[in-house]
C-alpha positions as CSV (number, residue, x, y, z in Angstrom):
1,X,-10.5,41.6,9.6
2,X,-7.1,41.0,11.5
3,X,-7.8,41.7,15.1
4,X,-4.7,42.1,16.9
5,X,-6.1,42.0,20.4
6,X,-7.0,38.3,20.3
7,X,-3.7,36.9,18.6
8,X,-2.0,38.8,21.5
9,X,-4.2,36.6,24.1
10,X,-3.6,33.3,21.7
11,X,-0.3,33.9,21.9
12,X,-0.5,34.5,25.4
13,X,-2.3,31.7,26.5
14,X,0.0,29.5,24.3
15,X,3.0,31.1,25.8
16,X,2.0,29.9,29.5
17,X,0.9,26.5,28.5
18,X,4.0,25.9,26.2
19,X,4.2,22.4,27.4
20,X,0.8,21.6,27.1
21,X,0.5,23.2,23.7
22,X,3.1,21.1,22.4
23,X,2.4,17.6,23.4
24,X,-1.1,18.6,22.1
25,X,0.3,20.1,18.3
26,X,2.6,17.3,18.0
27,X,-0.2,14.6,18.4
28,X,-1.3,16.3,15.4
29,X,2.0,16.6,13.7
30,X,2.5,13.1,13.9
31,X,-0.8,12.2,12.6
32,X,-0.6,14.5,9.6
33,X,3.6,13.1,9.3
34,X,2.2,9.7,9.2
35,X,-0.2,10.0,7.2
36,X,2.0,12.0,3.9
37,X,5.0,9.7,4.6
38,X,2.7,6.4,4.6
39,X,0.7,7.7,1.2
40,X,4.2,8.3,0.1
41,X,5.1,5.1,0.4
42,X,2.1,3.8,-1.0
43,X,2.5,5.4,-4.3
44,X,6.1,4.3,-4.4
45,X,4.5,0.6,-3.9
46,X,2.3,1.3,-6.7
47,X,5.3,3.0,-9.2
48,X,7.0,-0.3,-8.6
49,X,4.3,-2.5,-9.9
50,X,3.5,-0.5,-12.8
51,X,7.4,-0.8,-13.6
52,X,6.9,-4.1,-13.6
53,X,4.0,-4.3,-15.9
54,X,5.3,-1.8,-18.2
55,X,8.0,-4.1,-19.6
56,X,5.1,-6.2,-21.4
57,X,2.6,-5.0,-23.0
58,X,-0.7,-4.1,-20.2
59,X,-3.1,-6.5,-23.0
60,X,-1.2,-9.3,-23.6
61,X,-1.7,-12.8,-23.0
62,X,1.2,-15.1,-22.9
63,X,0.5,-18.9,-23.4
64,X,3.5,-21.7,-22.2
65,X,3.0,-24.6,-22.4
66,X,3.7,-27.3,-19.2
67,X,2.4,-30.7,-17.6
68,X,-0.6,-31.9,-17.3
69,X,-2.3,-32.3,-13.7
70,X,-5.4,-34.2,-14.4
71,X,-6.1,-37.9,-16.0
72,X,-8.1,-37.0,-19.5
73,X,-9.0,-39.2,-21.9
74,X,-7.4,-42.2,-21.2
75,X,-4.1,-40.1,-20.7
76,X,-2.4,-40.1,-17.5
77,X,-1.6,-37.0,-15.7
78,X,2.6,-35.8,-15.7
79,X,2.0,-35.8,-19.7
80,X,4.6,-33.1,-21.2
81,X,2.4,-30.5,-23.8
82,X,4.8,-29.3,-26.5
83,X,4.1,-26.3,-28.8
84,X,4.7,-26.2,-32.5
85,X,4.3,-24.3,-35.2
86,X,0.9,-26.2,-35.6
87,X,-0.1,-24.7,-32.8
88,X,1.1,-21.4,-33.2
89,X,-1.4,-21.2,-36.8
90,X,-4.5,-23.3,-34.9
91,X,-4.5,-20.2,-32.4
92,X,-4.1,-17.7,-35.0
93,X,-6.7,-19.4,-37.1
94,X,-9.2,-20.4,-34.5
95,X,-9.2,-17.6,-32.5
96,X,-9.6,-13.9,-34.3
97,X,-9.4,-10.9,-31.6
98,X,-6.1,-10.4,-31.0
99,X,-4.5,-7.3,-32.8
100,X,-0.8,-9.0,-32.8
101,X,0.4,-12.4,-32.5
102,X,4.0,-14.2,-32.4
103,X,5.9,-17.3,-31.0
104,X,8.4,-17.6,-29.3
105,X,11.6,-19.4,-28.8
106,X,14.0,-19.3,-26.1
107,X,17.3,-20.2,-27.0
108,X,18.7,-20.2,-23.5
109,X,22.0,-22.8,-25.0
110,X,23.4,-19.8,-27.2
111,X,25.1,-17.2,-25.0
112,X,28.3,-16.3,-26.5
113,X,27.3,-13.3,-29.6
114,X,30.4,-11.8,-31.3
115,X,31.3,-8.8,-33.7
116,X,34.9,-9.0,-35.3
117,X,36.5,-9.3,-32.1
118,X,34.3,-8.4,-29.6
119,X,32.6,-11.2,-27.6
120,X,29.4,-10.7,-25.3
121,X,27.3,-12.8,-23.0
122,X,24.2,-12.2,-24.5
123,X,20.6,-14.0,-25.1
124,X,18.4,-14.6,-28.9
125,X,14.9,-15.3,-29.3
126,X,13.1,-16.2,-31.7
127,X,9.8,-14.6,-33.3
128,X,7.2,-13.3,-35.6
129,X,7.1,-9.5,-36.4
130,X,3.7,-9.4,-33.9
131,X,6.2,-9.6,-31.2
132,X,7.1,-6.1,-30.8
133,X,3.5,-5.4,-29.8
134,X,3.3,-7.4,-26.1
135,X,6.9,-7.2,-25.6
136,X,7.0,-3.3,-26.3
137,X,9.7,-3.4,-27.7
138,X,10.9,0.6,-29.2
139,X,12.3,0.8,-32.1
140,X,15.8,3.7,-31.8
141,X,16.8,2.5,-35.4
142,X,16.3,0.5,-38.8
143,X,13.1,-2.5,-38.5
144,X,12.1,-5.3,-36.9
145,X,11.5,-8.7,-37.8
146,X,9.2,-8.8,-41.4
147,X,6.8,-11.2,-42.8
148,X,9.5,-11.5,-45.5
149,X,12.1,-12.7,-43.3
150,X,10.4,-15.1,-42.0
151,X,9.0,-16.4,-45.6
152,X,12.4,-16.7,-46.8
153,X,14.3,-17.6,-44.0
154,X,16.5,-14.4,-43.6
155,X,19.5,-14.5,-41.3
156,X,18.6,-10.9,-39.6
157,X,18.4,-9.2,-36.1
158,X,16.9,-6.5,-34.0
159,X,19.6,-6.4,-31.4
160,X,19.2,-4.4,-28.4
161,X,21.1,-1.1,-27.3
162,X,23.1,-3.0,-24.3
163,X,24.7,-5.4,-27.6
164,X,25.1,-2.4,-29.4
165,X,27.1,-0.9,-26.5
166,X,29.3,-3.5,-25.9
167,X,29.9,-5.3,-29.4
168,X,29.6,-2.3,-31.5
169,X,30.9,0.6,-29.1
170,X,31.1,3.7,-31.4
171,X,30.1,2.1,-34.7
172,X,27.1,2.0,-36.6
173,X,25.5,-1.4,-35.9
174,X,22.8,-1.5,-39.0
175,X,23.9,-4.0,-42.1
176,X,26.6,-5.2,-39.9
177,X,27.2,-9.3,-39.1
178,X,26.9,-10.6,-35.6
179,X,28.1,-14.4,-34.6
180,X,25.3,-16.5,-33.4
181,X,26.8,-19.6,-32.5
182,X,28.8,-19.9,-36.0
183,X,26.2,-18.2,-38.1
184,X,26.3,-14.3,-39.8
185,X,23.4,-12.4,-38.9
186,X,22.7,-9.3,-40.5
187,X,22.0,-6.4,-38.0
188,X,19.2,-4.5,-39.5
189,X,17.4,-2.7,-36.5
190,X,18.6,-1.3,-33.0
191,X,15.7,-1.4,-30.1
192,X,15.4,-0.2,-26.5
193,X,13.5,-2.2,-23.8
194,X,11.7,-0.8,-20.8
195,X,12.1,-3.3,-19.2
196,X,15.7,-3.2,-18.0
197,X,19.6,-4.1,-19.2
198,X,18.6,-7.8,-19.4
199,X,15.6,-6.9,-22.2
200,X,18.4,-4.7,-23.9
201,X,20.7,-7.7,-24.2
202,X,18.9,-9.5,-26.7
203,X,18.9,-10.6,-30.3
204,X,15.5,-11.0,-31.8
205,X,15.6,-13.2,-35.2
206,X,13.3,-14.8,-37.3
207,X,11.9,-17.8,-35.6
208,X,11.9,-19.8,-38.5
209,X,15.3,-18.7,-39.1
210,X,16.0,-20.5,-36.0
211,X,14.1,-23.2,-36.4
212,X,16.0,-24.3,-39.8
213,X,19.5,-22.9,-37.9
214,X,19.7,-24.3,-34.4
215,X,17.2,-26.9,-33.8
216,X,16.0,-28.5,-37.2
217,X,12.4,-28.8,-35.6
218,X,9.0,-27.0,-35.4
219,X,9.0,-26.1,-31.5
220,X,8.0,-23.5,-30.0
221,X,8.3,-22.3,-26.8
222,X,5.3,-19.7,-26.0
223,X,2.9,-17.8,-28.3
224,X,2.0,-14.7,-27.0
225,X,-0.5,-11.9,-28.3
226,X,-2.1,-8.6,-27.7
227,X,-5.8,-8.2,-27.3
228,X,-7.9,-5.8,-28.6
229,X,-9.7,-3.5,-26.6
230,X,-12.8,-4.3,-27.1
231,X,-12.0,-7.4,-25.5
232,X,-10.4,-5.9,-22.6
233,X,-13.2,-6.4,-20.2
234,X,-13.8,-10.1,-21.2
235,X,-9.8,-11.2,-19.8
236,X,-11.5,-14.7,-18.1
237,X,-13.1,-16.0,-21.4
238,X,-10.3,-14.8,-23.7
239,X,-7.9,-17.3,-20.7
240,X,-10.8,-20.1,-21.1
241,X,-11.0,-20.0,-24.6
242,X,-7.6,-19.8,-25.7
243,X,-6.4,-23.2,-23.1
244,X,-9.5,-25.0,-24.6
245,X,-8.2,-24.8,-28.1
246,X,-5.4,-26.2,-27.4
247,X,-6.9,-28.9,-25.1
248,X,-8.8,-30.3,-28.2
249,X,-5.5,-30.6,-30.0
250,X,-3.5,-31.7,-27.2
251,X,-6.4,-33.9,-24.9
252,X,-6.2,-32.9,-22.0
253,X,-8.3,-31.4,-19.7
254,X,-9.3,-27.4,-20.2
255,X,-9.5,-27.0,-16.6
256,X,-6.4,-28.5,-16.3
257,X,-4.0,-25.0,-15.3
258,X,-0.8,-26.8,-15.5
259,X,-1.2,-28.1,-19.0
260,X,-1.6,-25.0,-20.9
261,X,-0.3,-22.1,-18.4
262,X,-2.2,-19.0,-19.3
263,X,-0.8,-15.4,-18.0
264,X,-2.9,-12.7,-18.5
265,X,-1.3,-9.8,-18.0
266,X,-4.6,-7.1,-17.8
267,X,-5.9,-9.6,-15.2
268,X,-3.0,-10.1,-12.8
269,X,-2.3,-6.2,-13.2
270,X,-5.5,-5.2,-12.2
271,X,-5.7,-7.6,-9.6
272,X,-3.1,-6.2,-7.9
273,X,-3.4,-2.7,-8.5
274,X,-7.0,-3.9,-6.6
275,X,-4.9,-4.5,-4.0
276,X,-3.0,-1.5,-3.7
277,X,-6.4,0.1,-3.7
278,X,-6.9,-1.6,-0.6
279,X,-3.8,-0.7,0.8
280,X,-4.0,3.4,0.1
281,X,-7.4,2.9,1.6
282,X,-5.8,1.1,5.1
283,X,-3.1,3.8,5.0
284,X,-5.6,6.3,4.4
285,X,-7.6,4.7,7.8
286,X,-4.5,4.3,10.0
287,X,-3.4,7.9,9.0
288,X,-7.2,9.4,9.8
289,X,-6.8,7.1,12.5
290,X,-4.0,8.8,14.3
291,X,-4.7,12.5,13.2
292,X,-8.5,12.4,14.8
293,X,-6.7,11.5,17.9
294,X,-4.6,14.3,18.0
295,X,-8.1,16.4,16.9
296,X,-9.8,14.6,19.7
297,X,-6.4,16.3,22.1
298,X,-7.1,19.9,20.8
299,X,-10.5,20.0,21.4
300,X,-9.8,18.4,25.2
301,X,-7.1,21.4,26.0
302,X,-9.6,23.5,24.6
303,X,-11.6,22.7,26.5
304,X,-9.8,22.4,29.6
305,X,-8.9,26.6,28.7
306,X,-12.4,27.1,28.6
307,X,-12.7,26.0,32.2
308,X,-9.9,27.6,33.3
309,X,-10.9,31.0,31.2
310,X,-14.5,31.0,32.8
311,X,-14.2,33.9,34.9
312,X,-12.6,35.8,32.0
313,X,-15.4,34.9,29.8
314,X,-17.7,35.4,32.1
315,X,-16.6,39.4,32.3
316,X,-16.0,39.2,28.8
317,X,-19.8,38.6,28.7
318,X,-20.3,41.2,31.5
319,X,-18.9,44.0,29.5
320,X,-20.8,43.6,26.1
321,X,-19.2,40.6,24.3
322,X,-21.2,38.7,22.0
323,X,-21.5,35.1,22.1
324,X,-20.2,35.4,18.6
325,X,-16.8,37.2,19.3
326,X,-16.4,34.6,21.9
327,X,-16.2,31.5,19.7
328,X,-14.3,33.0,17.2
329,X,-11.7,33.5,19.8
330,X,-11.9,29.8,20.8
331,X,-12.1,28.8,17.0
332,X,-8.9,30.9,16.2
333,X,-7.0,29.5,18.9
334,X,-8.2,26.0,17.7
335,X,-7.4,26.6,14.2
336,X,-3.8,27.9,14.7
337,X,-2.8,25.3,17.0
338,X,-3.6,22.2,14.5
339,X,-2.7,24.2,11.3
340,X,0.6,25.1,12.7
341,X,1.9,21.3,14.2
342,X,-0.1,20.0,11.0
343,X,1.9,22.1,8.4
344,X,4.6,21.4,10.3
345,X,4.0,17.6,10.2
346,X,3.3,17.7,6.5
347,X,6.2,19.7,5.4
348,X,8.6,17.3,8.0
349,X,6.3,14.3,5.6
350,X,7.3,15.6,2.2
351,X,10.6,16.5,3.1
352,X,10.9,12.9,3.9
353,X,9.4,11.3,1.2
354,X,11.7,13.4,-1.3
355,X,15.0,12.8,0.3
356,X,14.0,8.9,0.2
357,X,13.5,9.2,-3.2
358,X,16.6,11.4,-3.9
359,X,18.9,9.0,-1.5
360,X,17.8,5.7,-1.8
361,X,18.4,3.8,-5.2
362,X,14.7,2.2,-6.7
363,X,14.0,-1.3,-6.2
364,X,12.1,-3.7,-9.3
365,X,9.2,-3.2,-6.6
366,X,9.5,0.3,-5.0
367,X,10.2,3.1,-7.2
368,X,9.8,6.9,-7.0
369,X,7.7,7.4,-3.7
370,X,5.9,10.8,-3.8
371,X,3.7,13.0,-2.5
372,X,0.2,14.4,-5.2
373,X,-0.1,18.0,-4.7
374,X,-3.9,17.9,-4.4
375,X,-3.3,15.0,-1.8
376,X,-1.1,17.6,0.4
377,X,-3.8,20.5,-0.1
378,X,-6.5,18.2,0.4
379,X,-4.3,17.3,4.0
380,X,-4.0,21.1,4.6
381,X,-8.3,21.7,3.9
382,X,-8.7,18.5,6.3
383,X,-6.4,20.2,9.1
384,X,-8.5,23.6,9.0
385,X,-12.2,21.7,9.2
386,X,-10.3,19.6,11.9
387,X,-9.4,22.6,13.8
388,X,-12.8,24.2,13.5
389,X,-14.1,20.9,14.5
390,X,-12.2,20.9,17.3
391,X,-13.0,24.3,18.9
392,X,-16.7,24.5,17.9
393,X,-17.7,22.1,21.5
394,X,-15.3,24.2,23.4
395,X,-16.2,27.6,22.0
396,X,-19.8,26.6,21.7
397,X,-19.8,25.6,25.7
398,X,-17.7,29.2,26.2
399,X,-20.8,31.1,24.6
400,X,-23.1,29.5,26.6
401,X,-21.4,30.6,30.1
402,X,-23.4,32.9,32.2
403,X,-21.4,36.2,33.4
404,X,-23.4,36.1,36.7
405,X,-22.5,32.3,37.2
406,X,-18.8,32.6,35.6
407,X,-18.0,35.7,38.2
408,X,-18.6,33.3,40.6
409,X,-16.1,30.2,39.4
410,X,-12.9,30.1,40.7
């Protein structure tokens, strides 16, 4: 029930301690500030990263092949691995839980991609159908890559929206030619890329297509699959199996890392969103950190207007008061003063935290900082026990003042 009486003598007492009252509050403001704004930031730490990892595919497993390290076999160490096509069909043979599977080739020489008269600084790969799977790649229009076209050699591309934008403008792109390097290729799919303008400024043909065009070999550059899910828990064996295939075709060493580089893209993401576990947890500590020491102030000026309130209690007492109506009046007071500087504090955190994210253009690794909803409410619960906990020693001390010995305090 709304007692009027005592929020005249809260308001009172705050009133003649205005200075006190605020240093105290804003110990608390700044606790409850730092800790929204640094959660904030953490979750903008964390929308980066999974930017990052939502270009690929979260369960795929990319293979490139580099130098050996380690003397194996009779072979000296600096030895160059090349992938082929060979390779490419012992992994799919050999090794049977992956959902989708492709090669790879970068044709990093081929830059210049034309349509009638419009010219564009753009890049082509080479693949296998599977490679829409790990490189999430999404479809706006017509196919990808086929088993067909890779059978028979067809000269067709997925091109990305960025070529469509800038070769194509206005026109429909699908059963058009391109100019790779001298060659037609028939446009017969349009795809956007999560991953950014430089994803969406690709061509992606046949690989052996390429092969037969460009480089009259078998090379490849990676292979790269997804996993199944099932297999999602076992990411170090899939990594261990998968480089010592290869090191029985290749001899070299299958602890050898630099031979066959293995990146496992479930591993390294959870092994960093691990880490920004351990980071919301410090910010979490520092911010608990700074807002129990502003608790710790309010219960300290509490108590210091218990001592000074002790012959006012004490007739209080005198005059029928329970020990009851007593702490609730130091409870109140408690309550009001760290709910007040700590909503404040929160809504100056948000506030914030939204105009970053309004204002200030995201970065590859900081995106989108925000505030959770429960996370605030949970904050506003955790200033009201704080406030309680803060005036239950004072008010507790209060109720236990005798009238006959508080008449006599100065």
């Amino acid at each position: 029930m709304f007692d009027i009486d005592k929020w005249q003598e809260i308001f009172a007492n705050i009133k003649k301690n205005r200075l006190r009252t605020f240093l105290t509050g804003f110990s608390v403001s700044w606790g409850i500030f730092m800790l929204i704004v640094l959660l904030g930031a953490g979750t903008g730490l964390r929308n980066g990263v999974k930017n990052q990892f939502s270009r690929d595919a979260v369960n795929s497993v990319w293979l490139n092949a580099g130098k050996t390290a380690n003397a194996f076999e009779g072979y000296q160490p600096g030895r160059e691995i090349k992938f082929t096509n060979e390779d490419f069909e012992l992994v799919q043979n050999t090794y049977k839980n992956y959902e989708h599977i492709s090669a790879r080739m970068h044709m990093w020489e081929i830059s210049i991609i034309s349509y009638q008269n419009n010219y564009g600084n753009f890049n082509m790969k080479g693949v296998h159908p599977g490679m829409i799977y790990p490189e999430k790649i999404n479809l706006i229009k017509g196919r990808f890559i086929n088993e067909k076209d890779i059978l028979e050699f067809r000269k067709v591309a997925c091109i990305g929206r960025k070529m469509v934008e800038e070769l194509f403008k206005k026109q429909e792109p699908i059963g058009k030619e391109i100019n790779i390097n001298g060659i037609l290729f028939k446009v017969v799919g349009v795809f956007y890329d999560d991953g950014g303008d430089q994803d969406n400024r690709r061509a992606y043909v046949p690989v052996s297509t390429t092969q037969k065009a460009f480089t009259g070999n078998s090379r490849i550059d990676q292979i790269v699959m997804s996993i199944s899910e099932a297999d999602i828990e076992n990411t170090e064996a899939i990594t261990n199996e998968l480089r010592n295939i290869l090191a029985a075709k290749h001899h070299f060493d299958p602890n050898d890392k630099k031979a066959v580089f293995v990146w496992n893209n479930l591993k390294e993401y959870r092994k960093i969103m691990g880490l920004l576990d351990g980071i919301t947890i410090f910010i979490w500590i520092i911010g608990l950190g700074t807002l129990i020491a502003g608790i710790v102030g309010v219960s300290n000026i509490m108590m210091i207007v218990v001592k000074e309130r002790t012959n006012e209690i004490g007739i209080r007492k005198a005059l029928g008061a329970t020990p009851a109506s007593i702490i609730s009046l130091i409870l109140q007071e408690a309550v009001f003063i760290t709910s007040l500087f700590g909503y404040t504090g929160l809504i100056l955190g948000v506030f914030l935290v939204e105009a970053f994210q309004k204002f200030v253009p995201d970065s590859d690794y900081f995106r989108k900082p925000e505030v959770n909803l429960m996370v605030a409410l949970q904050a506003m619960a955790l200033l009201v026990v704080a406030g309680l906990i803060a005036g239950y020693f004072p008010a507790r001390k209060a109720a236990k003042v005798e009238p006959i010995e508080a008449l006599r305090a100065e």
